[in-house]
mmCIF file of the N, C-alpha and C atoms, coordinates in Angstrom:
data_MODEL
# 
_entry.id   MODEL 
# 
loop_
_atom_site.group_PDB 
_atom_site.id 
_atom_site.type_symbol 
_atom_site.label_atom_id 
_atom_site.label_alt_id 
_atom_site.label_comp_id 
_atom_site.label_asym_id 
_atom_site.label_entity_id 
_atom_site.label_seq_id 
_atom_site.pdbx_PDB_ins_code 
_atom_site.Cartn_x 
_atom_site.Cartn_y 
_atom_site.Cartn_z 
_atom_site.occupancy 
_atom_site.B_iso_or_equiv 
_atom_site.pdbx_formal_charge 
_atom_site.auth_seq_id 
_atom_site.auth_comp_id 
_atom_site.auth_asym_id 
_atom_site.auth_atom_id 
_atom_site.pdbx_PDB_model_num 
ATOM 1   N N  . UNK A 1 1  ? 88.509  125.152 96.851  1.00 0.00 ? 1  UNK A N  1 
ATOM 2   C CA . UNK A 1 1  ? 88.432  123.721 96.804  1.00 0.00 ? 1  UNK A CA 1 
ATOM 3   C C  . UNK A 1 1  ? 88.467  123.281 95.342  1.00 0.00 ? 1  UNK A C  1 
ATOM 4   N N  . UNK A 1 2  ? 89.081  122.671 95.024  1.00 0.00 ? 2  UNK A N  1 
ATOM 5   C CA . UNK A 1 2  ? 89.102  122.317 93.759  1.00 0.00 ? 2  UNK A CA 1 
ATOM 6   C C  . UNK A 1 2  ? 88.472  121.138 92.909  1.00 0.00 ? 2  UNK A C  1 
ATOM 7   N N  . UNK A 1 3  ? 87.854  120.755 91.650  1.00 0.00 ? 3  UNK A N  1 
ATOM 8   C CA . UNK A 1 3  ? 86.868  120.035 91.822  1.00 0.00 ? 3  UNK A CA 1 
ATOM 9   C C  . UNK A 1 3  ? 87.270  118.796 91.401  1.00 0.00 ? 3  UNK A C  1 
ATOM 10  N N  . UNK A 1 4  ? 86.403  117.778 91.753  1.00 0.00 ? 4  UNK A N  1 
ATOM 11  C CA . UNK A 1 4  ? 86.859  116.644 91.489  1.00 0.00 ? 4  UNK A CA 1 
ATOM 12  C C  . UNK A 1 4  ? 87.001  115.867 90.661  1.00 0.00 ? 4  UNK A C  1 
ATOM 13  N N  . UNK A 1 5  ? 87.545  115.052 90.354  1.00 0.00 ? 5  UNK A N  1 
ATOM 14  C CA . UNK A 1 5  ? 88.234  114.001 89.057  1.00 0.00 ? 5  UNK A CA 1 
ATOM 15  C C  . UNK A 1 5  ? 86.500  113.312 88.508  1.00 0.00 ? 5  UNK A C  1 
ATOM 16  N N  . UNK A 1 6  ? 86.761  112.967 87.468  1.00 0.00 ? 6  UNK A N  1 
ATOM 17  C CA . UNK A 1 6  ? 84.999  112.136 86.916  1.00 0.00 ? 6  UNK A CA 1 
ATOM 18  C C  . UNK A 1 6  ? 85.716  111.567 86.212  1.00 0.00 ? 6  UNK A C  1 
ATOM 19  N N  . UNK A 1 7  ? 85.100  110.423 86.211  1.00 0.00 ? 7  UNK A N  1 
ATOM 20  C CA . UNK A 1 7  ? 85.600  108.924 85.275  1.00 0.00 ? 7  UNK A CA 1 
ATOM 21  C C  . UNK A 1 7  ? 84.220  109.224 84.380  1.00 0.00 ? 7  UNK A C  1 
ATOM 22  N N  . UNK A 1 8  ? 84.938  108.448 82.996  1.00 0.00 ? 8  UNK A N  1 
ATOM 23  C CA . UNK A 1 8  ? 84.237  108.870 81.845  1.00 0.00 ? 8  UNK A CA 1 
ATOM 24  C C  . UNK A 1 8  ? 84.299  107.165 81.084  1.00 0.00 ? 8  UNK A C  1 
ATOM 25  N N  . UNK A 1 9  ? 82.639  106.696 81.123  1.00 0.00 ? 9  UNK A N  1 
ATOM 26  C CA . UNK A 1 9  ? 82.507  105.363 80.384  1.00 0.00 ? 9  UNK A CA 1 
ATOM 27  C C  . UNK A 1 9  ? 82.079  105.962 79.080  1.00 0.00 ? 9  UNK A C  1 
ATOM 28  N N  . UNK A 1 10 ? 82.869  104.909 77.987  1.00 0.00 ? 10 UNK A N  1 
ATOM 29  C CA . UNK A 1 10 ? 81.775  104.956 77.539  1.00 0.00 ? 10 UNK A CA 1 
ATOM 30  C C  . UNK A 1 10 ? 81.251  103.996 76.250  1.00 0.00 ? 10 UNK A C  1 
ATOM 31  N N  . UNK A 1 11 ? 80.208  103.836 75.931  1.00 0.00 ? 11 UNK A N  1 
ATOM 32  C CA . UNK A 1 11 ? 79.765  102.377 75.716  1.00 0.00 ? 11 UNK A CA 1 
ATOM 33  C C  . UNK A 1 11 ? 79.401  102.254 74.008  1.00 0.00 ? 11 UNK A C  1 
ATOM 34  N N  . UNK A 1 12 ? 79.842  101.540 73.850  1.00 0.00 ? 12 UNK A N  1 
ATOM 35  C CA . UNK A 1 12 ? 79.461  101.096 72.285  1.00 0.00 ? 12 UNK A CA 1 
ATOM 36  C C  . UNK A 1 12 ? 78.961  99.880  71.406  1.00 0.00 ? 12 UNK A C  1 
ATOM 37  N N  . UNK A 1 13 ? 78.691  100.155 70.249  1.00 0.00 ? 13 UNK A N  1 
ATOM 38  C CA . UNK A 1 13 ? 77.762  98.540  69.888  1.00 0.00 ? 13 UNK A CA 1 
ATOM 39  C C  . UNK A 1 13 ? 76.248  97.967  70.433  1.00 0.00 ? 13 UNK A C  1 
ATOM 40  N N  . UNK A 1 14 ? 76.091  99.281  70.675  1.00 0.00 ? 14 UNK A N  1 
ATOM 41  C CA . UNK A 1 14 ? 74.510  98.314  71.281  1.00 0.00 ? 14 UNK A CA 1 
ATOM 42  C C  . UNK A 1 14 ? 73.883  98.762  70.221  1.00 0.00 ? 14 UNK A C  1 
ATOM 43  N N  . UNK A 1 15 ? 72.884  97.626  69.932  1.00 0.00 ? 15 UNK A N  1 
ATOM 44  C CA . UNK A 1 15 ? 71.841  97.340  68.777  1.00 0.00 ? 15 UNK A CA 1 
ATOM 45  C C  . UNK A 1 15 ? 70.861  98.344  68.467  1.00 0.00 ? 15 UNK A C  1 
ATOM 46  N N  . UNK A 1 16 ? 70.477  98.530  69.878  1.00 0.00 ? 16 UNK A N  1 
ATOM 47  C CA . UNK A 1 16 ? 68.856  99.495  70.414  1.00 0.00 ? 16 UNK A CA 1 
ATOM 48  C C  . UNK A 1 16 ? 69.469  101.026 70.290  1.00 0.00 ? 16 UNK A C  1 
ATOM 49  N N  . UNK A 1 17 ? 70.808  101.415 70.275  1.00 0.00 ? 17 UNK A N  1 
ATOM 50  C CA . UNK A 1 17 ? 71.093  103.495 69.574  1.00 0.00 ? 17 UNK A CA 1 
ATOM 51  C C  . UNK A 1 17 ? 71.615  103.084 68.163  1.00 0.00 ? 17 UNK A C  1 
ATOM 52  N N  . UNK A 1 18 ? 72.309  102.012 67.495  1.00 0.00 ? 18 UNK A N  1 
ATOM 53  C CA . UNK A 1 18 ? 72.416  102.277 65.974  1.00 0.00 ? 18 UNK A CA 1 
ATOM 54  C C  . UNK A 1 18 ? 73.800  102.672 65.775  1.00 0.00 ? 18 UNK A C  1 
ATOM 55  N N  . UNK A 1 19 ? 74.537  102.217 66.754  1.00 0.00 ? 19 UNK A N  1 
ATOM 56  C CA . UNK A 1 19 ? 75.738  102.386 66.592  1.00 0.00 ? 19 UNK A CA 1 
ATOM 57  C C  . UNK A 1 19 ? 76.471  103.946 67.183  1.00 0.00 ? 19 UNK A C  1 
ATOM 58  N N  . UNK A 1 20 ? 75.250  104.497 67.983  1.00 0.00 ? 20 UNK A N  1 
ATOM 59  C CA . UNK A 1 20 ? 75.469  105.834 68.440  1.00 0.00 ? 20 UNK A CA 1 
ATOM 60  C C  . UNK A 1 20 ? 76.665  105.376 69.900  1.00 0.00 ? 20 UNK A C  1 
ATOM 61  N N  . UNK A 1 21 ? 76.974  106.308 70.432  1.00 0.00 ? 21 UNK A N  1 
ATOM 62  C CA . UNK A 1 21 ? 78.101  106.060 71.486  1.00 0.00 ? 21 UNK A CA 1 
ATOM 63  C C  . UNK A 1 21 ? 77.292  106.387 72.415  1.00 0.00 ? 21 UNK A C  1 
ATOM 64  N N  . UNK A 1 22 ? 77.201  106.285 73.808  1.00 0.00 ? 22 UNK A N  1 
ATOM 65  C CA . UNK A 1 22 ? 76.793  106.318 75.032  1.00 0.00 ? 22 UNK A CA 1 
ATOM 66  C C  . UNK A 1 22 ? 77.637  106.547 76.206  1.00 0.00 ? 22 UNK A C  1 
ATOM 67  N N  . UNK A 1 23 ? 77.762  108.111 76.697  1.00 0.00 ? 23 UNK A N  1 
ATOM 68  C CA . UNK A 1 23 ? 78.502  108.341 77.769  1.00 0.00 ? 23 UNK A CA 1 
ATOM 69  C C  . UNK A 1 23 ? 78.098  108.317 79.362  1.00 0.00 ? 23 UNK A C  1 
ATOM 70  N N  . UNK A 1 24 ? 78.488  107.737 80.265  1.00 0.00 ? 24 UNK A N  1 
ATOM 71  C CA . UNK A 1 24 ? 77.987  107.534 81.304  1.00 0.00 ? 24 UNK A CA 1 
ATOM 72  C C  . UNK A 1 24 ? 79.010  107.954 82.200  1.00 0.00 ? 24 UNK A C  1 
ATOM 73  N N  . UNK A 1 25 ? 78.848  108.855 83.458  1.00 0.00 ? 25 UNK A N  1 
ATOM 74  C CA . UNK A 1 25 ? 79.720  109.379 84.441  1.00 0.00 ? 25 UNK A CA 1 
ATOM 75  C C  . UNK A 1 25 ? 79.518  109.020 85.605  1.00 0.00 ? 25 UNK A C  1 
ATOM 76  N N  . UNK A 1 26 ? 80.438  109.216 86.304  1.00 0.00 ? 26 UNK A N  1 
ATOM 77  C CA . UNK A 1 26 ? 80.678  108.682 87.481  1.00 0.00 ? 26 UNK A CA 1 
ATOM 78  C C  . UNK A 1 26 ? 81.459  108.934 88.541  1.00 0.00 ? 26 UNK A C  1 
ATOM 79  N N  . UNK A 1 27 ? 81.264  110.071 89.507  1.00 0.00 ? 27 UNK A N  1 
ATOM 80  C CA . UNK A 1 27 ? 82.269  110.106 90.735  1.00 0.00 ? 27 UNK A CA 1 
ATOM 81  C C  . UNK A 1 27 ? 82.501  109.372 91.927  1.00 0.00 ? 27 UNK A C  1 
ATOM 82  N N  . UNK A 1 28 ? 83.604  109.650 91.995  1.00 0.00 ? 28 UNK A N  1 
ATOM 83  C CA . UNK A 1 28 ? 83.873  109.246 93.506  1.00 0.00 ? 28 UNK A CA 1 
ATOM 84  C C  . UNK A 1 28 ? 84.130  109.687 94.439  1.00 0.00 ? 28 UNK A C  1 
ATOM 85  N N  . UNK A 1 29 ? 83.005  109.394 95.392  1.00 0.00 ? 29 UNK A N  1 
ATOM 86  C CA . UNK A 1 29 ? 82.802  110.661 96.841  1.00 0.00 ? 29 UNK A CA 1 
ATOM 87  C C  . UNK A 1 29 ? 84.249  110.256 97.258  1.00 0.00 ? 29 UNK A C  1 
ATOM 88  N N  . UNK A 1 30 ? 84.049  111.862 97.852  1.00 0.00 ? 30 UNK A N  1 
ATOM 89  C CA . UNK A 1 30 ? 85.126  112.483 98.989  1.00 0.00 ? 30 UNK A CA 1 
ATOM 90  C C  . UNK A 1 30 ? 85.459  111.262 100.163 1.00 0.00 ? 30 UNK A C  1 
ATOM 91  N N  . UNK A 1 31 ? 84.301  110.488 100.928 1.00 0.00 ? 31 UNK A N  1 
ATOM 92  C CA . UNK A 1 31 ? 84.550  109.568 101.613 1.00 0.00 ? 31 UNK A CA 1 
ATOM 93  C C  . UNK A 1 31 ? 85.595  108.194 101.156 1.00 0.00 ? 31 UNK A C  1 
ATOM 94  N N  . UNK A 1 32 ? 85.174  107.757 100.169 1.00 0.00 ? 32 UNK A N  1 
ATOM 95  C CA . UNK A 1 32 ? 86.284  106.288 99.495  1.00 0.00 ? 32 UNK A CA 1 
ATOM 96  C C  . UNK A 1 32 ? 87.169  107.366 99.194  1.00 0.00 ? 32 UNK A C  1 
ATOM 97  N N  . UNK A 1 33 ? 87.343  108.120 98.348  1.00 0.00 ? 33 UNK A N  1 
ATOM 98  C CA . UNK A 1 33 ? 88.621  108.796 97.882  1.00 0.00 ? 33 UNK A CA 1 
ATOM 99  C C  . UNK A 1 33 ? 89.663  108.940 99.402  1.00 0.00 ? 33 UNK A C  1 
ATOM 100 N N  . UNK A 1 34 ? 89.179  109.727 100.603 1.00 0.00 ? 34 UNK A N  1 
ATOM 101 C CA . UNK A 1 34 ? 89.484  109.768 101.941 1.00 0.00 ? 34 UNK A CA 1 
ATOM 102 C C  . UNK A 1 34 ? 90.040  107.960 102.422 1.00 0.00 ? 34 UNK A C  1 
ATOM 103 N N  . UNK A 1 35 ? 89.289  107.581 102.688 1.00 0.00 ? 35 UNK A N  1 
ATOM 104 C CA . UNK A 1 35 ? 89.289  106.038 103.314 1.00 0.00 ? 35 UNK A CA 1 
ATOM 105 C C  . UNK A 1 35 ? 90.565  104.910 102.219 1.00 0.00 ? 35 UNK A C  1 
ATOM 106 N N  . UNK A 1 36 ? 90.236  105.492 101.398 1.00 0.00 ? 36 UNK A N  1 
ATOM 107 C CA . UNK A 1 36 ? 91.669  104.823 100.592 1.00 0.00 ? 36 UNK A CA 1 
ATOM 108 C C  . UNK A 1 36 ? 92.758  105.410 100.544 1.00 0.00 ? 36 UNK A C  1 
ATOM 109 N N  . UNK A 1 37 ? 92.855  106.675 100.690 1.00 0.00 ? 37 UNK A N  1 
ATOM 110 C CA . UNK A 1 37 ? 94.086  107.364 100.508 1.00 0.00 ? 37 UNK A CA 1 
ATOM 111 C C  . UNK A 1 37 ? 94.986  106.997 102.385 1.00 0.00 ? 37 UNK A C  1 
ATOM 112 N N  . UNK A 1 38 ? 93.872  107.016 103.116 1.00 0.00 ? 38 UNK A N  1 
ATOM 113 C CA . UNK A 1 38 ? 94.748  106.889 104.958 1.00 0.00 ? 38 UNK A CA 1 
ATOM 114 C C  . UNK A 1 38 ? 94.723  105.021 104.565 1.00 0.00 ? 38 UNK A C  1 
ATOM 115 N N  . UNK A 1 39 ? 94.405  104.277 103.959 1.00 0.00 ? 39 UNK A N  1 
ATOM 116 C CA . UNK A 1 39 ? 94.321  102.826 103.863 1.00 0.00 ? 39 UNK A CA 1 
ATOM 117 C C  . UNK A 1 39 ? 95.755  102.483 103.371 1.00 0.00 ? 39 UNK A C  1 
ATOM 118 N N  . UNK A 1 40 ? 95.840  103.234 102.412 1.00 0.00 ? 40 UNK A N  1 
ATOM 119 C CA . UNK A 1 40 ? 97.329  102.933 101.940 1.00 0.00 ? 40 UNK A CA 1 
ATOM 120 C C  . UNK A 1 40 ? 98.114  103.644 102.262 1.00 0.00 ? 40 UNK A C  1 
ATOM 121 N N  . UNK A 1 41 ? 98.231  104.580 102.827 1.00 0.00 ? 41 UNK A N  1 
ATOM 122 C CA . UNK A 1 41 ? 99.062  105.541 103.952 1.00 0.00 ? 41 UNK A CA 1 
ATOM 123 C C  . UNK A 1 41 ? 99.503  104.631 105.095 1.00 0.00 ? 41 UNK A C  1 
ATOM 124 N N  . UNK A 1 42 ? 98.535  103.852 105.653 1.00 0.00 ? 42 UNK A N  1 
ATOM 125 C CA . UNK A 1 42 ? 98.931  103.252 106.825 1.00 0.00 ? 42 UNK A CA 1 
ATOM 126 C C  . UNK A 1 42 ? 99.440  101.651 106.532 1.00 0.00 ? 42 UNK A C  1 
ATOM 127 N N  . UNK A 1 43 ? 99.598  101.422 105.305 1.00 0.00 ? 43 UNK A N  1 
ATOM 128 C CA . UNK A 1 43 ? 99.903  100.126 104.881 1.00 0.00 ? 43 UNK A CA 1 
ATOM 129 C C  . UNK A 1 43 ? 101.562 100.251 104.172 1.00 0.00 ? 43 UNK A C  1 
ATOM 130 N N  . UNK A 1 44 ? 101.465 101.545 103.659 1.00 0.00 ? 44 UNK A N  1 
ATOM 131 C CA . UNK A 1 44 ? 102.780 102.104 103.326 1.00 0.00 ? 44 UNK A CA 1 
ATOM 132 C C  . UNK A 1 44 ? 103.728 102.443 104.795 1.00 0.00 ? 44 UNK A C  1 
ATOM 133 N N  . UNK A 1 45 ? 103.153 103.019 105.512 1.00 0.00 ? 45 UNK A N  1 
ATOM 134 C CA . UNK A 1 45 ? 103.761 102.644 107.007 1.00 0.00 ? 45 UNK A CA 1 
ATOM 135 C C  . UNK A 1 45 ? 104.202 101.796 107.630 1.00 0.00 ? 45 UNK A C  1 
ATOM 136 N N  . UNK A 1 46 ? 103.557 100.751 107.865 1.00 0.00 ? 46 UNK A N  1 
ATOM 137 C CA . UNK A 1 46 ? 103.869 99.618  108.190 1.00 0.00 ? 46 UNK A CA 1 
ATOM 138 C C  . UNK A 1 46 ? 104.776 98.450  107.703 1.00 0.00 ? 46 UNK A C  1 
ATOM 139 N N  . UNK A 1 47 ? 104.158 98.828  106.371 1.00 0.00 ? 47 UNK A N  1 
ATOM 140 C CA . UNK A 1 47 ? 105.480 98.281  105.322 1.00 0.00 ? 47 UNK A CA 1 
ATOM 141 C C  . UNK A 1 47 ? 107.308 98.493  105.644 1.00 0.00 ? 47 UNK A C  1 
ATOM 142 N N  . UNK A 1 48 ? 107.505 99.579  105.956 1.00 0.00 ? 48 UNK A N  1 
ATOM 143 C CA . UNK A 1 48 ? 108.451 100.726 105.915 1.00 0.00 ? 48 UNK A CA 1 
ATOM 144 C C  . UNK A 1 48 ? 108.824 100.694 107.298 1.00 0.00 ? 48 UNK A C  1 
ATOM 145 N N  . UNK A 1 49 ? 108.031 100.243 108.162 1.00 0.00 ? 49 UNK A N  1 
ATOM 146 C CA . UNK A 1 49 ? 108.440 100.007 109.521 1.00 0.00 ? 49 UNK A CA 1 
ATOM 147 C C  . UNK A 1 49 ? 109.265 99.213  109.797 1.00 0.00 ? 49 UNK A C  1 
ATOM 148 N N  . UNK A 1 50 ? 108.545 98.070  109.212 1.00 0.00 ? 50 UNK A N  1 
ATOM 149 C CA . UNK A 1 50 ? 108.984 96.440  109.640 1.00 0.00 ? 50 UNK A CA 1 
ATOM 150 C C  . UNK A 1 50 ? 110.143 96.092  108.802 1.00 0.00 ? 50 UNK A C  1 
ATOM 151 N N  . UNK A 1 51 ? 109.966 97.128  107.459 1.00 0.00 ? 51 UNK A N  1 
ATOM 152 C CA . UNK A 1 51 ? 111.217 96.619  106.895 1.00 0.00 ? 51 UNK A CA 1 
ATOM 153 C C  . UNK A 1 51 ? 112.568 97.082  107.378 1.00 0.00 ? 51 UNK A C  1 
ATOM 154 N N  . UNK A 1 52 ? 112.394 98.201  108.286 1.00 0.00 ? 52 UNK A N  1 
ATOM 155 C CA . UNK A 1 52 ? 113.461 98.500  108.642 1.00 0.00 ? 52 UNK A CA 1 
ATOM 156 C C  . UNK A 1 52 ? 113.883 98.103  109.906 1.00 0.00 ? 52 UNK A C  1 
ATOM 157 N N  . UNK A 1 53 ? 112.783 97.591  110.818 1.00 0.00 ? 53 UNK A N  1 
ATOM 158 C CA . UNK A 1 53 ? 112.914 96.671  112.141 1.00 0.00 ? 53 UNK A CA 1 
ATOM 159 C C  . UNK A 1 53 ? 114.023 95.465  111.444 1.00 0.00 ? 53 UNK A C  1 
ATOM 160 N N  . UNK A 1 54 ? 113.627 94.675  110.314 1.00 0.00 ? 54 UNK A N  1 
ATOM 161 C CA . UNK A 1 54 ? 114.370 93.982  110.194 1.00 0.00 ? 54 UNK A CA 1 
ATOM 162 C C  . UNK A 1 54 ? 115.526 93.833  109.811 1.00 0.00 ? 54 UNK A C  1 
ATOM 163 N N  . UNK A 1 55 ? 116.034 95.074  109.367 1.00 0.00 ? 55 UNK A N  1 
ATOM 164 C CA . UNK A 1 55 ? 117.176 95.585  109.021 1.00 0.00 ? 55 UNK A CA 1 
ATOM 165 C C  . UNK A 1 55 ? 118.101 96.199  109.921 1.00 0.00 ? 55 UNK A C  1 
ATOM 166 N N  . UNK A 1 56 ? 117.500 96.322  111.311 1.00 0.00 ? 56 UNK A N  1 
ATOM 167 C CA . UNK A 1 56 ? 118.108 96.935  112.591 1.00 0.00 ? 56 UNK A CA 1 
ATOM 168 C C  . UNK A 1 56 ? 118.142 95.638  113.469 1.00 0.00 ? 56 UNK A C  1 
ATOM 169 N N  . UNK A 1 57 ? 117.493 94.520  113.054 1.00 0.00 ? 57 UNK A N  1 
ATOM 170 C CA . UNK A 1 57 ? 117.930 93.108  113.570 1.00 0.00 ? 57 UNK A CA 1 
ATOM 171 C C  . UNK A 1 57 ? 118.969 92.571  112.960 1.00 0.00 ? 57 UNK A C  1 
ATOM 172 N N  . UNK A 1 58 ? 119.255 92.934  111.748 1.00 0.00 ? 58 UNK A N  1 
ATOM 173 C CA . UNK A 1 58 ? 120.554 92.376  111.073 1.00 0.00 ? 58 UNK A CA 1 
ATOM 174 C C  . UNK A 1 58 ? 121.652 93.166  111.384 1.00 0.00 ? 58 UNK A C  1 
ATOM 175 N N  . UNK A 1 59 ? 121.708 93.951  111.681 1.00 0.00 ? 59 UNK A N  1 
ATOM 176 C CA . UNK A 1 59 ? 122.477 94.740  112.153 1.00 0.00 ? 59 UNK A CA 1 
ATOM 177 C C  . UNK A 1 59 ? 123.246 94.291  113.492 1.00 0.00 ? 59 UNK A C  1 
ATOM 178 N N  . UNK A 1 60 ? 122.193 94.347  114.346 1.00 0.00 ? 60 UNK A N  1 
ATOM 179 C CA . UNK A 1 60 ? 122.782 93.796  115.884 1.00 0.00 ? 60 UNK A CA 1 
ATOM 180 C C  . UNK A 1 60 ? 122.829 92.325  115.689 1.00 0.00 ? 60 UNK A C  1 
ATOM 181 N N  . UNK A 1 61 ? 122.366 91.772  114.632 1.00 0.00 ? 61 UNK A N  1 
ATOM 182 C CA . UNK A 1 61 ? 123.010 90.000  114.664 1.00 0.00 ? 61 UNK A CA 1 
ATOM 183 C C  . UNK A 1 61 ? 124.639 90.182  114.169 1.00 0.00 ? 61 UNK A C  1 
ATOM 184 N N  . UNK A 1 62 ? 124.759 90.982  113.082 1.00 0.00 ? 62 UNK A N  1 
ATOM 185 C CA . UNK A 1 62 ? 126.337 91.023  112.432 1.00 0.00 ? 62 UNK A CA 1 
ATOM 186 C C  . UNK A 1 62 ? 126.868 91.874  113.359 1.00 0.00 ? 62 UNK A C  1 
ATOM 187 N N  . UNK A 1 63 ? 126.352 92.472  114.503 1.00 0.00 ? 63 UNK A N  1 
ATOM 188 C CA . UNK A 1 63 ? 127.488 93.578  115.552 1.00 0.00 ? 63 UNK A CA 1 
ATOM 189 C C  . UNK A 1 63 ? 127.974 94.851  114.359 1.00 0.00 ? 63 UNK A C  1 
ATOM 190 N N  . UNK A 1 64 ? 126.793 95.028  113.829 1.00 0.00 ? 64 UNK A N  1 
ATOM 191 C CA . UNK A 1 64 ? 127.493 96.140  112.898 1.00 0.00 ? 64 UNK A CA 1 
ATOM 192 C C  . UNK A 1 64 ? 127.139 97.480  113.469 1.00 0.00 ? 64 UNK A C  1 
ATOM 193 N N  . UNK A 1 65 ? 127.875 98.177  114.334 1.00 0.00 ? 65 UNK A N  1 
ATOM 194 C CA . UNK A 1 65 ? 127.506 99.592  114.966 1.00 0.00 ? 65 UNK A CA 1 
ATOM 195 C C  . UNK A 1 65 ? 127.014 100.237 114.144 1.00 0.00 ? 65 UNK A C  1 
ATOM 196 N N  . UNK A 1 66 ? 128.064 100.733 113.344 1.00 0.00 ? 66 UNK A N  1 
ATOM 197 C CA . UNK A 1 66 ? 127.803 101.932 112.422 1.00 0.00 ? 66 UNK A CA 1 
ATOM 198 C C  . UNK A 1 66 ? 126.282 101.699 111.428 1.00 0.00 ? 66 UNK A C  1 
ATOM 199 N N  . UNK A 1 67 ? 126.379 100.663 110.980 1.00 0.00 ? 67 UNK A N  1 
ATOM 200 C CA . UNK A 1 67 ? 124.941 100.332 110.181 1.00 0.00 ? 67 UNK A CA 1 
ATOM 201 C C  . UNK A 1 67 ? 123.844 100.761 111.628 1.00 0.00 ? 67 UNK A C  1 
ATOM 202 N N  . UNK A 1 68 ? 123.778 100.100 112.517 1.00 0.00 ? 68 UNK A N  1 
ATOM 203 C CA . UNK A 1 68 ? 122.863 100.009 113.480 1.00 0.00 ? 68 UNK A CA 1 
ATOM 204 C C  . UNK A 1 68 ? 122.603 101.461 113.920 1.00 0.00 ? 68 UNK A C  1 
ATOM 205 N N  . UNK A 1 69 ? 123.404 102.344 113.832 1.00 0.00 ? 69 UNK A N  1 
ATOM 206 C CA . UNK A 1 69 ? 123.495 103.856 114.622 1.00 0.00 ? 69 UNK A CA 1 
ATOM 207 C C  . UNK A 1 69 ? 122.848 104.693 113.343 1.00 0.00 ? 69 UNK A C  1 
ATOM 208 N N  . UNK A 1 70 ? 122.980 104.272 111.888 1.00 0.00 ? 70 UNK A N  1 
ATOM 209 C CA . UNK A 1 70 ? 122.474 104.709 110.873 1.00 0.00 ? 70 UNK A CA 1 
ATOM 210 C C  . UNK A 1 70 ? 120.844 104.884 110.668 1.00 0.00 ? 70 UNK A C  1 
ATOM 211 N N  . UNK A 1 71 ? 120.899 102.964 110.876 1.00 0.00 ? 71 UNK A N  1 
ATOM 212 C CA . UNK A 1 71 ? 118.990 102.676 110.758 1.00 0.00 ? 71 UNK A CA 1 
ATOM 213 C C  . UNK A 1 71 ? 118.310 103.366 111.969 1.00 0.00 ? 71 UNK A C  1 
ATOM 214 N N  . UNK A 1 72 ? 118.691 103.232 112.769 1.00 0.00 ? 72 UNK A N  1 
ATOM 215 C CA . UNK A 1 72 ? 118.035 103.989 114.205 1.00 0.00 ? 72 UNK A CA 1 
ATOM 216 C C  . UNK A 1 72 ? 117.903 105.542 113.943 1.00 0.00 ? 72 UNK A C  1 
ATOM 217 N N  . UNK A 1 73 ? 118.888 106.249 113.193 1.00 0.00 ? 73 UNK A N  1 
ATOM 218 C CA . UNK A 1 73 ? 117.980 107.636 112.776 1.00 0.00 ? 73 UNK A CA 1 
ATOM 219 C C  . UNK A 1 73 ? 116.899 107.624 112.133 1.00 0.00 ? 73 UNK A C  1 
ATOM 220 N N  . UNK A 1 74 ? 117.107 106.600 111.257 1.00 0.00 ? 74 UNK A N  1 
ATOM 221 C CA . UNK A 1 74 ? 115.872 106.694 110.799 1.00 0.00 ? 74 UNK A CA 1 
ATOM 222 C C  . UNK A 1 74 ? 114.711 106.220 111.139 1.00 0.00 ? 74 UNK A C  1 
ATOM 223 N N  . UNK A 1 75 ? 114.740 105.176 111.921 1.00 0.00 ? 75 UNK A N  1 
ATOM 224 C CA . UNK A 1 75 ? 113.773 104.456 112.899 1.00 0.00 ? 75 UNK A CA 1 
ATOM 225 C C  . UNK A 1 75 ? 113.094 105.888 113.280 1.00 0.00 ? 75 UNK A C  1 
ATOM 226 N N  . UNK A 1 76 ? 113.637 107.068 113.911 1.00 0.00 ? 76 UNK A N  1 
ATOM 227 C CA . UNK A 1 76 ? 112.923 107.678 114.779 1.00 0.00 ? 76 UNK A CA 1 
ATOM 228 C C  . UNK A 1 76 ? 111.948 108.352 114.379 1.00 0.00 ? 76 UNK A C  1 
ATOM 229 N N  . UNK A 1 77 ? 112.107 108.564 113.085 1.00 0.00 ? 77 UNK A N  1 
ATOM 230 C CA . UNK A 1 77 ? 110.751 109.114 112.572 1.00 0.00 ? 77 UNK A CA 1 
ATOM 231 C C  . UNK A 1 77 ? 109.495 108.447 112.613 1.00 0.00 ? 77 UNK A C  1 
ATOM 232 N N  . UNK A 1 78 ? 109.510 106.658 113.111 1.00 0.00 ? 78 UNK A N  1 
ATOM 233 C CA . UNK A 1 78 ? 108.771 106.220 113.420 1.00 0.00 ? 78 UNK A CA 1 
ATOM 234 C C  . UNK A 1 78 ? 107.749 105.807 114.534 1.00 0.00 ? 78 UNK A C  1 
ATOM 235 N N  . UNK A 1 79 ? 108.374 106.458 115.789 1.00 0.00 ? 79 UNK A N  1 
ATOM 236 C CA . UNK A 1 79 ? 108.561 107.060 116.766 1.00 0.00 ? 79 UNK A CA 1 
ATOM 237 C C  . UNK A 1 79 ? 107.526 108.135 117.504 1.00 0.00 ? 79 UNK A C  1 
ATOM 238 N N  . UNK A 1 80 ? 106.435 108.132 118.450 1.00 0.00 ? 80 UNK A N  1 
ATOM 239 C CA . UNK A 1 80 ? 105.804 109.500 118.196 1.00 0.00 ? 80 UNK A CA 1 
ATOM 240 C C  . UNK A 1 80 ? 106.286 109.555 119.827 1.00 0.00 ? 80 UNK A C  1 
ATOM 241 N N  . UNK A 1 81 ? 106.696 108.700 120.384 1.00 0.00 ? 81 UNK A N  1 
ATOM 242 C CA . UNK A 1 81 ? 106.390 108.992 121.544 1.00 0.00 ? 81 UNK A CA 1 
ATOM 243 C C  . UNK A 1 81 ? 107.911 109.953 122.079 1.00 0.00 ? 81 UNK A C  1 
# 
């Protein structure tokens, strides 16, 4: 398992260390790292769906076969059933 990323603050100018620097760390659990990565997975999906729904509507509005027989391969990857 490999370990995880740490964000690194760090703070300067305060009166009360004398001009010393101040490092403060900070991870981010496995859970948000998880929950954001399927958040935009499934938003990148959807995106990518619809844009191509609408591009397989332009298609059958202009009667364009060949375009239409094109987008539909690729449609199917969208497809589980």
């Amino acid at each position: 398992m490999r370990k995880q990323k740490k964000l690194i603050y760090v703070l300067r100018r305060d009166p009360g260390f004398k001009n010393r620097e101040v490092t403060a760390k900070r991870e981010l659990s496995f859970g948000i790292k998880l929950a954001s990565r399927l958040l935009l997975d499934e938003l990148s999906f959807q995106f990518n769906k619809d844009r191509l729904d609408d591009e397989i509507n332009t298609a059958i509005e202009n009667n364009d076969r060949d375009e239409f027989e094109r987008l539909s391969l690729k449609y199917q990857h969208y497809t589980w059933d």
